[in-house]
N, C-alpha and C positions, 0 to 999 in steps of 0.2 A: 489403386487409389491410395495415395496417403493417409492417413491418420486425421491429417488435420483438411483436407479437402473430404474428406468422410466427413465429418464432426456436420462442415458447413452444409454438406449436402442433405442430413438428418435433417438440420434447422429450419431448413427453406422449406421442406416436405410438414415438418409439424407446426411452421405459422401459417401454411396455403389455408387462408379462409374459404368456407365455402359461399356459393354463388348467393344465394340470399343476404350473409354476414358483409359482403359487400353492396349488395345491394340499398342494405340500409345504411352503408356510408356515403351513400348519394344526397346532395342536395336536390330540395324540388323541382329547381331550375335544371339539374342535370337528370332526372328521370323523366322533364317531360321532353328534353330534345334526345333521349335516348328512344320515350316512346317513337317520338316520330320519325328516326334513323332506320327502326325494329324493320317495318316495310322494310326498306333497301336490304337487309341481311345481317346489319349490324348487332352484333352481342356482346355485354360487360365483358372483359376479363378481369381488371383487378380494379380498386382504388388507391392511391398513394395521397397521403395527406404531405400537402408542400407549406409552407410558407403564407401563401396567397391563400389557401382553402385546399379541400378534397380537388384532383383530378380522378378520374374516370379512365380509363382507357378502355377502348372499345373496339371491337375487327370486323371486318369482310373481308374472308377468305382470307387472303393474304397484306390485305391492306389495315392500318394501325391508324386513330385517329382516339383525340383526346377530347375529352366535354369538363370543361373548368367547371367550378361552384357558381359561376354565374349564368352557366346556362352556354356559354357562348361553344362552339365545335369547330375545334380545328383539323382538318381535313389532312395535312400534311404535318404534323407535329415533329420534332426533331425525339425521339423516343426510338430508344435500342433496346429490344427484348432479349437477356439472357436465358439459353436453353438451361435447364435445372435436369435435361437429363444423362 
């Protein structure tokens, strides 16, 4: 590994918040269509602040789906997860 693909790789390892610290980046709209997702299988991964407000992103299994600040869930979101390992 390079030097400097080193450096990035430390980086992404020492901002990964944990699951709570994301948690409290949810809006109330987006914790309660996450409660109701929870049945199905669904669970946070991360929050990314955009433009618009917090997204959410959230999986089963192998499926990726987003909950905007307004609550609303997109089933099919256009979102490409990089592997950090």
């Amino acid at each position: 590994m390079t030097q400097v693909a080193y450096q990035i790789n430390e980086r992404r390892h020492k901002d990964m918040l944990k699951h709570d610290e994301h948690w409290d980046l949810t809006t109330a709209d987006q914790k309660l269509a996450l409660y109701d997702l929870h049945r199905y299988g669904y669970r946070l991964l991360f929050v990314r602040h955009m433009l618009t407000g917090p997204v959410a992103v959230i999986s089963q299994h192998d499926d990726i789906a987003a909950i905007y600040a307004d609550g609303e869930v997109d089933l099919r979101p256009k979102i490409t997860l990089r592997d950090i390992h």
